[in-house]
C-alpha positions as a printed NumPy array, in Angstrom:
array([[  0.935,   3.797, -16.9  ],
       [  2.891,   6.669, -16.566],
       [  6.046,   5.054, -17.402],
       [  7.181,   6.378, -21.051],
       [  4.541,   5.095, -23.312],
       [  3.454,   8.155, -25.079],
       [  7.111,   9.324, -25.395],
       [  8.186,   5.972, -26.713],
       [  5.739,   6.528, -29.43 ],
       [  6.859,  10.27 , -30.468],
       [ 10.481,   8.836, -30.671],
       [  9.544,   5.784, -32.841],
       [  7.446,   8.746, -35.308],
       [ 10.799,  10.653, -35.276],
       [ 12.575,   8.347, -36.393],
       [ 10.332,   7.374, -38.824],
       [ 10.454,  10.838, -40.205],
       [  6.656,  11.565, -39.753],
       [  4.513,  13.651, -37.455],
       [  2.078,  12.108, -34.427],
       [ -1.316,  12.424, -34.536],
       [ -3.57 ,  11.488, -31.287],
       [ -6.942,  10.244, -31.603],
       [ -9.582,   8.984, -29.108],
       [-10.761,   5.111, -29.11 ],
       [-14.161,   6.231, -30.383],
       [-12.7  ,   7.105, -33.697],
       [-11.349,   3.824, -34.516],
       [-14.988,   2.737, -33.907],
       [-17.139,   5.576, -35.754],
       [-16.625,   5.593, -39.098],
       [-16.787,   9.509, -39.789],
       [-14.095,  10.362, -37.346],
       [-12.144,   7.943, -38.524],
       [-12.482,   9.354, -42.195],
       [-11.457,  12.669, -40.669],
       [ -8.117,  11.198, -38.925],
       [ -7.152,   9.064, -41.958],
       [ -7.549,  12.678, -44.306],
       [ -5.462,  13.924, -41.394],
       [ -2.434,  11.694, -41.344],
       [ -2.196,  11.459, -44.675],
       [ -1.998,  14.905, -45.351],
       [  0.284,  15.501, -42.272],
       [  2.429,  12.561, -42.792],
       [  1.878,  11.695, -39.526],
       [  0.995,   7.967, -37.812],
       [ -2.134,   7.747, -35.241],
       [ -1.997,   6.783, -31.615],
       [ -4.581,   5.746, -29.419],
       [ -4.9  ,   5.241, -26.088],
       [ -7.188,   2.067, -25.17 ],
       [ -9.122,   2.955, -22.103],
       [ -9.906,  -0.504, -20.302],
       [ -9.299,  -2.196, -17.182],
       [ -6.341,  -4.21 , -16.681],
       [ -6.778,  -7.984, -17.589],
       [ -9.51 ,  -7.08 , -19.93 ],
       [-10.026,  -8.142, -23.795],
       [-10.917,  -5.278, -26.159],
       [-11.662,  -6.221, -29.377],
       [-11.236,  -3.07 , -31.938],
       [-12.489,  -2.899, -35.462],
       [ -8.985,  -2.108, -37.052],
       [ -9.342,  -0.331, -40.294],
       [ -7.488,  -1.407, -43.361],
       [ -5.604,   1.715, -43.656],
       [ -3.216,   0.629, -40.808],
       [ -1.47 ,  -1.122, -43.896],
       [ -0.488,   2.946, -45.223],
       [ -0.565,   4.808, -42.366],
       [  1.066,   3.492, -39.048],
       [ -1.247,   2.962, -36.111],
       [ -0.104,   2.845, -32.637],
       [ -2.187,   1.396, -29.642],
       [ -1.413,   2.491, -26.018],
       [ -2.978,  -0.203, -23.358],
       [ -2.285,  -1.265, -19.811],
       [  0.088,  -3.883, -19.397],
       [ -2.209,  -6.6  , -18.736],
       [ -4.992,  -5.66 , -21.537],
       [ -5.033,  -7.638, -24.767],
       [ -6.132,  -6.069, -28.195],
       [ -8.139,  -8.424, -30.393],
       [ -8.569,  -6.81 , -34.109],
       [-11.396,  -7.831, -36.355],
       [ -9.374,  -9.319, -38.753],
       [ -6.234, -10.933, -39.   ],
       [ -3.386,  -8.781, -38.462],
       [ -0.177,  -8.961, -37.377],
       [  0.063,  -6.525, -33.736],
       [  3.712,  -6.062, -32.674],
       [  3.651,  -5.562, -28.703],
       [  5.912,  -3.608, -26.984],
       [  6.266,  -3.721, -23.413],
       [  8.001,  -0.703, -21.144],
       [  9.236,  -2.044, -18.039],
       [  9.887,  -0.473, -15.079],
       [ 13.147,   1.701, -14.662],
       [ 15.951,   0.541, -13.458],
       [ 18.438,   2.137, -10.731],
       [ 20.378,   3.282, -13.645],
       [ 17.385,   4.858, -15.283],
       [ 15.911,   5.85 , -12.525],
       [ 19.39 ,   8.107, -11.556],
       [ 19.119,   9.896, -14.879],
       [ 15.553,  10.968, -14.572],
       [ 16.364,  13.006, -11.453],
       [ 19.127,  14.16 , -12.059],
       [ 17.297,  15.607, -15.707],
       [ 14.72 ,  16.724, -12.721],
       [ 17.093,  18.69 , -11.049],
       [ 18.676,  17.095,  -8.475],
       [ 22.115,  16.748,  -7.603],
       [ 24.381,  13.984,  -7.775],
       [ 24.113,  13.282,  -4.36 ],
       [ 20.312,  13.199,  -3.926],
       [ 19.33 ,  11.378,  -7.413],
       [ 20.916,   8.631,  -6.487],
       [ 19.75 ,   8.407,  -2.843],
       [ 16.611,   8.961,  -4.532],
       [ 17.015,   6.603,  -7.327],
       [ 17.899,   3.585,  -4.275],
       [ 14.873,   4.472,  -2.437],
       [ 12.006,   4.863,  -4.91 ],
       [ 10.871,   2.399,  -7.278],
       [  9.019,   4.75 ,  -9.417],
       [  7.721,   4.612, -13.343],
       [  9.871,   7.377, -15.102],
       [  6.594,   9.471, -15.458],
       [  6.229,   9.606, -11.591],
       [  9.928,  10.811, -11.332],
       [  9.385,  13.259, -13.739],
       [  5.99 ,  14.682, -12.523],
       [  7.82 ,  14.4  ,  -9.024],
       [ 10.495,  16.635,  -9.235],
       [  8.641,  19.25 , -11.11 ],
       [  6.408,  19.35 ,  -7.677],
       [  8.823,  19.022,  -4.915],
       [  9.864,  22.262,  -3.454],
       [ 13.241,  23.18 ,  -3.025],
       [ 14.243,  23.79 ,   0.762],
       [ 15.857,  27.177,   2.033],
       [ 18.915,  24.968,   2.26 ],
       [ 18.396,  23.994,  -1.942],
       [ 17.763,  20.755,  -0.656],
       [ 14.789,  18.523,  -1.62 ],
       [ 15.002,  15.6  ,   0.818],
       [ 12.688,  12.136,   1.136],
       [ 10.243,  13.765,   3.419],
       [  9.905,  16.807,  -0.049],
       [  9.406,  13.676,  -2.549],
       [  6.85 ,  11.938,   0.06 ],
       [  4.691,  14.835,   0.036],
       [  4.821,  15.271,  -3.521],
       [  4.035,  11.826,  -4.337],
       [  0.888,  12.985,  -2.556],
       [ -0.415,  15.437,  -5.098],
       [  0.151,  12.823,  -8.192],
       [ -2.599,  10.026,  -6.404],
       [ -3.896,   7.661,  -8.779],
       [ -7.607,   7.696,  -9.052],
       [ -7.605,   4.314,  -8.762],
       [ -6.289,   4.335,  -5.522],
       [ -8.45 ,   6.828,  -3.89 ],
       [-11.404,   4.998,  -4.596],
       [-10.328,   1.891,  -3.069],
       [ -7.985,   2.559,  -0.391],
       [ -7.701,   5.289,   2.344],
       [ -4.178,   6.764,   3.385],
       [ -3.209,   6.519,   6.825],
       [ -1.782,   9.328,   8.998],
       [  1.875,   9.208,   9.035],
       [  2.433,  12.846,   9.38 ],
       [  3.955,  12.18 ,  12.754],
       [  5.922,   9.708,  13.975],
       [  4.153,   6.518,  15.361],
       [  3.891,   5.254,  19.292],
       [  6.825,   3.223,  19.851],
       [  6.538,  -0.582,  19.31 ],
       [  6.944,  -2.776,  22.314],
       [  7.495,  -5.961,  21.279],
       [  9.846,  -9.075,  22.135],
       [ 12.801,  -9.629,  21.339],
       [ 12.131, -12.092,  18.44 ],
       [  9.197,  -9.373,  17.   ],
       [ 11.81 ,  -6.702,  17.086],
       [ 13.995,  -8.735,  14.96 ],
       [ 11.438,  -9.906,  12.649],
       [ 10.125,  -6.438,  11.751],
       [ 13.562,  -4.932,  11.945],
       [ 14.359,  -7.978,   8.93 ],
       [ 11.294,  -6.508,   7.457],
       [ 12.397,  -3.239,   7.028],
       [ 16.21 ,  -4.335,   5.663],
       [ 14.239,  -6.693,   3.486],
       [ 12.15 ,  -3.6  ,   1.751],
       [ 15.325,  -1.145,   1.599],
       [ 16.863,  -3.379,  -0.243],
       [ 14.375,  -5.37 ,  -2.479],
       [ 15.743,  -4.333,  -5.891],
       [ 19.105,  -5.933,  -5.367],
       [ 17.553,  -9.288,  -4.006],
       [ 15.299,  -9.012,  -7.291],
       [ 18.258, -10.017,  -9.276],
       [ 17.904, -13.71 ,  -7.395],
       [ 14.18 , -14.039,  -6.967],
       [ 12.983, -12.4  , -10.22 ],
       [ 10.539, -10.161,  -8.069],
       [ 11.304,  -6.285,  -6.218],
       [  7.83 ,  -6.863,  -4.482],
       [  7.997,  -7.868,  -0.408],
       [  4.373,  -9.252,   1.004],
       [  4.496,  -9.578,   4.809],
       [  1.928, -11.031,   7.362],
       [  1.656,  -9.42 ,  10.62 ],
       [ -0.706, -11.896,  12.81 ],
       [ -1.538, -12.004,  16.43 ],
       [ -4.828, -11.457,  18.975],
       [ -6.232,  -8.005,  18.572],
       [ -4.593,  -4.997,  20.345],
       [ -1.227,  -6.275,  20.135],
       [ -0.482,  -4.047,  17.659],
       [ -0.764,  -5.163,  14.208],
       [ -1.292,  -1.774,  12.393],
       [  1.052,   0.305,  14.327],
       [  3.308,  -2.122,  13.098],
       [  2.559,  -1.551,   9.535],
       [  2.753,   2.355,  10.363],
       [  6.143,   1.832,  11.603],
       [  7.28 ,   0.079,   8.752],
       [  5.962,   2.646,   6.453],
       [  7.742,   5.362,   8.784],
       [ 10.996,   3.826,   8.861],
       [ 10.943,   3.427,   5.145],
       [  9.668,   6.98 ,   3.792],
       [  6.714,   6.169,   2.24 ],
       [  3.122,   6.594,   2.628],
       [  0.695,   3.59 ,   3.918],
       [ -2.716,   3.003,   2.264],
       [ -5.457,   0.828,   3.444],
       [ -7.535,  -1.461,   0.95 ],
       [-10.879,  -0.463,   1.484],
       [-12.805,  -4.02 ,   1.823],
       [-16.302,  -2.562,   1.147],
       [-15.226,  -0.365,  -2.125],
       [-13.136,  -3.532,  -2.955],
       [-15.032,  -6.454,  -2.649],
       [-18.234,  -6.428,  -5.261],
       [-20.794,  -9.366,  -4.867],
       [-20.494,  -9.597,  -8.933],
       [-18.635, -12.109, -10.078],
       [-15.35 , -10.54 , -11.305],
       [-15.297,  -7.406,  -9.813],
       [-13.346,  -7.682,  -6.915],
       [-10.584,  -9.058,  -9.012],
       [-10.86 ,  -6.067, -10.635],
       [-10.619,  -3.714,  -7.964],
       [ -8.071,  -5.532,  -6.486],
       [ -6.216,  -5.469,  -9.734],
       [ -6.744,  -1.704,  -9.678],
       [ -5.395,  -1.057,  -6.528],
       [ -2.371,  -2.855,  -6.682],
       [ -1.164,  -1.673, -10.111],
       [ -1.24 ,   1.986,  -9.087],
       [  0.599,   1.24 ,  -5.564],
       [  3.438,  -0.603,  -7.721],
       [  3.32 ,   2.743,  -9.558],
       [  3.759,   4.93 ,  -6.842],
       [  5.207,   2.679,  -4.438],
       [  3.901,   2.815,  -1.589],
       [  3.003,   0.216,   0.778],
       [ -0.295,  -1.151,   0.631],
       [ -2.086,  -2.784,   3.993],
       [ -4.807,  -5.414,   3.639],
       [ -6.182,  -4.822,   7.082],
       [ -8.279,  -8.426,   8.317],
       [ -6.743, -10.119,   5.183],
       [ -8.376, -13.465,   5.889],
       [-11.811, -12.236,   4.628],
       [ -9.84 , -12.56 ,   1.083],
       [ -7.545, -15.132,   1.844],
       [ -9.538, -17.518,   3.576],
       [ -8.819, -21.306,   2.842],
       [-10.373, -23.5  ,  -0.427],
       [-13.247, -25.101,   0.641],
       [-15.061, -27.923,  -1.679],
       [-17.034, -26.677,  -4.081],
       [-20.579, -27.862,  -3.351],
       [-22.658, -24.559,  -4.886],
       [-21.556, -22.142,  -7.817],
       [-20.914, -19.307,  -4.903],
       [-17.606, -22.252,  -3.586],
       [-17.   , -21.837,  -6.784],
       [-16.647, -18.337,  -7.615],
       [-14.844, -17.618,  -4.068],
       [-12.062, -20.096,  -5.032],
       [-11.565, -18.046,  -8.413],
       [-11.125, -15.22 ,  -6.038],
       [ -8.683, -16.693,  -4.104],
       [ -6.827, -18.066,  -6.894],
       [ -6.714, -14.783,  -9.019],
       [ -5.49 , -13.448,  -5.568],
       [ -2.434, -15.765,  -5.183],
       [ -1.634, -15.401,  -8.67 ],
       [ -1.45 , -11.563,  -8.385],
       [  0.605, -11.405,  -4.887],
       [  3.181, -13.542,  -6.545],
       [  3.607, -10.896,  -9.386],
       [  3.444,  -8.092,  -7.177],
       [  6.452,  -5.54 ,  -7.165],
       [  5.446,  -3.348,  -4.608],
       [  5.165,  -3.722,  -0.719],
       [  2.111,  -5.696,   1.131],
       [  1.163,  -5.865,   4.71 ],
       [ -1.411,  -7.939,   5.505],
       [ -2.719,  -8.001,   9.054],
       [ -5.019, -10.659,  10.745],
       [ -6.246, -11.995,  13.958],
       [ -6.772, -15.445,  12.863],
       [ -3.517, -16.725,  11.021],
       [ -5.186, -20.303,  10.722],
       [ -7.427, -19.157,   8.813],
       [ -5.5  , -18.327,   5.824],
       [ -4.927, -20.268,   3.095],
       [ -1.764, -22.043,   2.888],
       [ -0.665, -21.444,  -0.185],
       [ -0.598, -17.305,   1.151],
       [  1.751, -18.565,   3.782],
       [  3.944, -19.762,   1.128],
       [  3.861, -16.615,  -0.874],
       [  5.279, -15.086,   1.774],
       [  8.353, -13.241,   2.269],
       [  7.871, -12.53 ,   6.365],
       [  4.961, -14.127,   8.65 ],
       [  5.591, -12.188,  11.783],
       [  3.356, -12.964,  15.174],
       [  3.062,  -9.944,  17.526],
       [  2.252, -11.398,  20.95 ],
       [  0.762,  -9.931,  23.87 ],
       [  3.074,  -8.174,  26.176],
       [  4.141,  -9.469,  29.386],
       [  4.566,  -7.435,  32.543],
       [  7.365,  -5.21 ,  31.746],
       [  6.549,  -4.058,  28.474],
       [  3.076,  -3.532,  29.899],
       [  4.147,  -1.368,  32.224],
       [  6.48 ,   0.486,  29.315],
       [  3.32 ,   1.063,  27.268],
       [  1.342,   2.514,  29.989],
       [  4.326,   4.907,  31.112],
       [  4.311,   6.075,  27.197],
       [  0.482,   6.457,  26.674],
       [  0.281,   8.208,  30.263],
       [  3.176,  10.741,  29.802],
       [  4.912,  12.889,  32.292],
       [  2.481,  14.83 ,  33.649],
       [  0.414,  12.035,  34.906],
       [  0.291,  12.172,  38.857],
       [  0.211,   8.486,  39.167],
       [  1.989,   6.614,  41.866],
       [  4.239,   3.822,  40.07 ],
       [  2.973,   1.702,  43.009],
       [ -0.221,   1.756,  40.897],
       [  1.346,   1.303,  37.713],
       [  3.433,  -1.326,  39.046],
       [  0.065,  -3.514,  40.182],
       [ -1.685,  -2.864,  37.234],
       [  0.848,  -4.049,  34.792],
       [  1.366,  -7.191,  37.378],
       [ -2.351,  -7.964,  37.937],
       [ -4.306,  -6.487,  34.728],
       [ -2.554,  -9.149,  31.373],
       [ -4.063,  -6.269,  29.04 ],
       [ -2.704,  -6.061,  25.211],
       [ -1.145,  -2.716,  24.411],
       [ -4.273,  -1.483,  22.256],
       [ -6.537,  -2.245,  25.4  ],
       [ -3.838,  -0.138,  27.552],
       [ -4.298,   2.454,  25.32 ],
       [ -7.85 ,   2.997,  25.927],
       [ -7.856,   2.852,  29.328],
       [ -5.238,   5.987,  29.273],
       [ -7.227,   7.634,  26.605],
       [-10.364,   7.294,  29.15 ],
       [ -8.322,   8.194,  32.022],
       [ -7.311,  11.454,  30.355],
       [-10.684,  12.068,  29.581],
       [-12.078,  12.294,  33.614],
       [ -8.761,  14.152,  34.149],
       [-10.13 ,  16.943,  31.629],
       [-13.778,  16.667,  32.487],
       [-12.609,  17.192,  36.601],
       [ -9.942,  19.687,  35.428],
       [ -7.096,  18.059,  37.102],
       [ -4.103,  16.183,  36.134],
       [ -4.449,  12.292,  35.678],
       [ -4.364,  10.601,  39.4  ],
       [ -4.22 ,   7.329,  40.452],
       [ -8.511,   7.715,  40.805],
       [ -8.954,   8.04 ,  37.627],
       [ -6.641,   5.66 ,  36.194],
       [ -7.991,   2.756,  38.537],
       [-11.702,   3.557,  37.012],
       [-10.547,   3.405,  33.714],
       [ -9.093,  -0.119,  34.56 ],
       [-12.731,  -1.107,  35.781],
       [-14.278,   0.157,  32.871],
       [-11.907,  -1.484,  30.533],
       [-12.481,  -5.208,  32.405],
       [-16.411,  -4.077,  32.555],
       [-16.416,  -4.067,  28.627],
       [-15.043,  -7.511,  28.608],
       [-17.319,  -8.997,  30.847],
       [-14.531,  -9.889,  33.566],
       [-13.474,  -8.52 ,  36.904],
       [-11.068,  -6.177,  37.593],
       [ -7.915,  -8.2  ,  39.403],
       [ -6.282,  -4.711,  40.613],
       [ -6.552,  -4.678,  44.561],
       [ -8.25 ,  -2.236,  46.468],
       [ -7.124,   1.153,  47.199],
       [ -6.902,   0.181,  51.139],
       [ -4.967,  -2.555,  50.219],
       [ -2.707,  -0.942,  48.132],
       [ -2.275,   1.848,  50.504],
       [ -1.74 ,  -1.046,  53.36 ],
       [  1.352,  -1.93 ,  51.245],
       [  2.531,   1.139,  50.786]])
């Protein structure tokens, strides 16, 4: 979709000498509005195009009228939709792939930009030539004439797929993230990550696949989804969540679709896609003992299939790597394990969530990052609930309320709190 198709058609009728005459899929299949666009061509000397409106994978069987054999009939479909005519009949297909750098270069520059920014453009979207098109007609141009990455990301906005919005929510990227504290090994990995989706095209030429599919696992809190926000931030683009109640459909073949659905328009607009808790579809094969076995390995297997093929960019989170089937691991191209932080980067996370106006004593700090083996998201909460009793007593953050945030945070966990006591900690001071 949006990649050509109805152009390709008005340049094969040129240069055929005749006119192009669009018709809906209902009048291949009633009889009178057919009679009407056969009278039409003929007298226009035009061929007929149609646009086949079906889901992608599906089988639509068309009753294809004999007068195909006189007047030249077109058929527009998705790219994994077969035609099946009533009768035998020879059905040339014709498949529009995705633009290359090359191609991609000349639609932006016939868009408007300059040298310069087509091809920085061109390098760092993988977009269907419709997309670049409808792009640069709605990116404004800066007081500077510029029209930078940050002009195309917001664009890309306004041009949504459908498809998308009803099975995947975009997260907020309008600012930058919280900084990632990780280790030194998780900094590298995700660092690879990021040179691994900048430059994807080129190692397409060796794999025979642009798309990258990552797997960020680890316990919760440590940061899986800031992660994937980072990535997205580093690289430009917007970050959608799959929505696993819109997506998965207790009829059999329905999820597939969805999923289908969702991941065609992200390779369209490239943007990076996160399956958040991705072993509820990628759990392991089991036996199948019942038809539902059954049906959940077809899942899993359409799954696998489709990852492989994929040309855009997947994150998939989880909190349970082991539970994922192998052959997922396989598929791919980064498995990345964010561990819990150890004392100093504790204490680095808590500086950042407190700020600089916190009146907090880094004695304090210094103990709680020692004593309290938190995970960064669990650090977060306990600032975000120690700035709360700072508003409610109209105050700046102290040491008070910090320590009953602590409490309250080890309370919801069912443990106690290993800080020591504010006589003891003032005995040491």
């Amino acid at each position: 979709a949006h990649n050509g198709r109805k152009t390709f058609a008005q340049m094969a009728a040129h240069m055929a000498g005749r006119n192009l005459l669009c018709i809906s899929q209902d009048s291949l299949t009633t009889p009178e509005n057919l009679r009407i666009a056969l009278a039409l061509a003929v007298l226009s000397n035009a061929a007929l195009l149609c646009e086949i409106d079906s889901s992608p994978g599906e089988t639509v069987r068309l009753p294809l009228p004999h007068f195909t054999n006189v007047v030249p009939l077109m058929l527009i479909c998705n790219e994994r939709t077969s035609v099946e005519p009533n009768r035998p009949i020879t059905l040339r297909s014709i498949r529009l792939p995705m633009p290359d750098q090359v191609a991609r270069l000349s639609h932006w520059k016939q868009g408007g930009f300059g040298g310069k920014q087509a091809a920085r453009h061109a390098e760092d979207w993988i977009l269907t030539s419709g997309n670049i098109r409808r792009a640069s007609a709605c990116t404004p141009i800066a007081e500077d004439k510029t029209r930078d990455g940050t002009a195309i990301r917001l664009a890309m906005r306004d041009l949504r797929d459908a498809r998308l919005d009803a099975l995947a929510s975009p997260v907020d990227l309008d600012r930058e993230p919280t900084k990632l504290f990780l280790d030194r090994e998780g900094d590298e990995e995700i660092q690879s990550l990021i040179l691994r989706c900048k430059h994807r095209e080129r190692l397409a030429r060796a794999q025979g696949s642009a798309g990258v599919r990552a797997l960020l696992s680890g316990a919760s809190g440590t940061g899986k989804t800031l992660a994937a926000r980072h990535v997205a931030w580093q690289l430009g683009k917007d970050l959608y969540r799959i929505d696993l109640s819109a997506t998965v459909n207790k009829y059999i073949g329905e999820t597939e679709k969805a999923l289908e659905r969702a991941l065609s328009a992200a390779e369209e607009l490239d943007i990076v896609l996160l399956l958040d808790e991705g072993d509820a579809l990628m759990a392991r094969r089991t036996d199948v003992g019942t038809s539902n076995d059954r049906y959940a390995n077809l899942e899993t297997n359409f799954l696998l299939q489709r990852i492989e093929s994929f040309g855009g960019i997947l994150l998939v989170t989880s909190n349970d790597a082991e539970r994922i089937d192998q052959a997922f691991s396989r598929r791919m191209d980064a498995s990345i394990i964010l561990r819990p932080p150890d004392q100093v980067r504790r204490e680095a996370i808590l500086h950042s969530h407190l700020g600089d106006d916190a009146e907090v004593s880094d004695a304090l700090i210094r103990d709680i990052a020692c004593r309290c083996a938190l995970t960064g998201g669990q650090i977060r909460n306990v600032a975000l609930h120690a700035q709360l009793l700072a508003l409610d007593s109209t105050s700046l953050l102290s040491d008070s309320a910090l320590r009953q945030a602590i409490e309250r945070e080890y309370r919801k966990t069912g443990t106690p709190c290993p800080l020591r006591s504010e006589r003891t900690l003032a005995a040491v001071r």
